[in-house]
C-alpha positions in Angstrom: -23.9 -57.8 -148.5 -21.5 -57.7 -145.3 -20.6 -53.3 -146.7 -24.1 -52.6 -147.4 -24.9 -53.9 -143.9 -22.2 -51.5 -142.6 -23.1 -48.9 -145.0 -27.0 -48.9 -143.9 -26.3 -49.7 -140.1 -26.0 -45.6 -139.8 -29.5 -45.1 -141.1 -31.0 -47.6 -138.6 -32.3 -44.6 -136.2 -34.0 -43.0 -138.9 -35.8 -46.0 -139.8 -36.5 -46.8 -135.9 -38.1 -43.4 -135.8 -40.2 -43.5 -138.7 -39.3 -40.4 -140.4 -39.9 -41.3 -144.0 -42.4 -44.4 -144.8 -40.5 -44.8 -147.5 -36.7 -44.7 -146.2 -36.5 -48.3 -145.9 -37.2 -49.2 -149.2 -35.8 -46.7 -150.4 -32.0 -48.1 -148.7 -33.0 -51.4 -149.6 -33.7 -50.8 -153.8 -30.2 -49.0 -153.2 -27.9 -50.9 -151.6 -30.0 -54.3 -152.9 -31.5 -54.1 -155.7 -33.7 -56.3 -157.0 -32.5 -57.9 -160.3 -35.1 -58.7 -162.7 -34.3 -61.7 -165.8 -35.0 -60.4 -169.4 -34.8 -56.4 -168.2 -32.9 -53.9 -170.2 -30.7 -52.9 -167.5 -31.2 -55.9 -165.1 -31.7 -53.5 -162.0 -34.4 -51.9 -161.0 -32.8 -48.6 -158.8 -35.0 -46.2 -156.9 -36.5 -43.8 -158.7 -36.4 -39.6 -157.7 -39.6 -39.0 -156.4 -38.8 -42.2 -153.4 -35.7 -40.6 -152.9 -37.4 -37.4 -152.1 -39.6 -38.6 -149.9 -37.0 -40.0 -148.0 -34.9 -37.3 -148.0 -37.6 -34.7 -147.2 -39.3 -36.5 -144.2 -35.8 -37.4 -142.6 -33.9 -34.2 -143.2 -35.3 -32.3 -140.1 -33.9 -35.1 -138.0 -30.6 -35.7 -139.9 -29.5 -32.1 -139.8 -30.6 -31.7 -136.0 -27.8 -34.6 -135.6 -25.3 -33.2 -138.1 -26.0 -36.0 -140.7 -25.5 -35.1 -144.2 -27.0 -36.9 -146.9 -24.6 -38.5 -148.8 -23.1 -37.7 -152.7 -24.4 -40.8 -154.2 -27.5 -40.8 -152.9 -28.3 -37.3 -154.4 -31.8 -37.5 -155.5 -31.0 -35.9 -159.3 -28.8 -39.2 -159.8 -32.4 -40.9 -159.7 
């Protein structure tokens, strides 16, 4: 819990700023999924099309601050 604190704390501004509805949750079903009893996998991950919509409406502001979006959060890994 205490690294994916550290590891989401850089995303706070986004989120303060509303750029994606969807960034929050999309953070959250990454770095916390929910684990579910009796399913195949156990995790449920984020799926593309969140990821895209998180990526697309935060972009703008992430390049204007020279913020990549990370490797392993590469939307075709979804």
């Amino acid at each position: 819990q205490l690294e994916a604190s550290r590891d989401t704390d850089v995303y706070l501004p986004f989120i303060r700023i509303n750029c994606s509805p969807v960034l929050k949750l999309f953070l959250c079903s990454l770095y916390a999924p929910p684990c579910i009893r009796n399913y195949s996998s156990g995790l449920i991950r984020p799926c593309r099309e969140m990821c895209e919509r998180a990526k697309s409406g935060c972009d703008v502001f992430m390049q204007r601050y020279q913020f990549a979006w990370p490797d392993y959060m590469d939307c075709s890994r979804f």
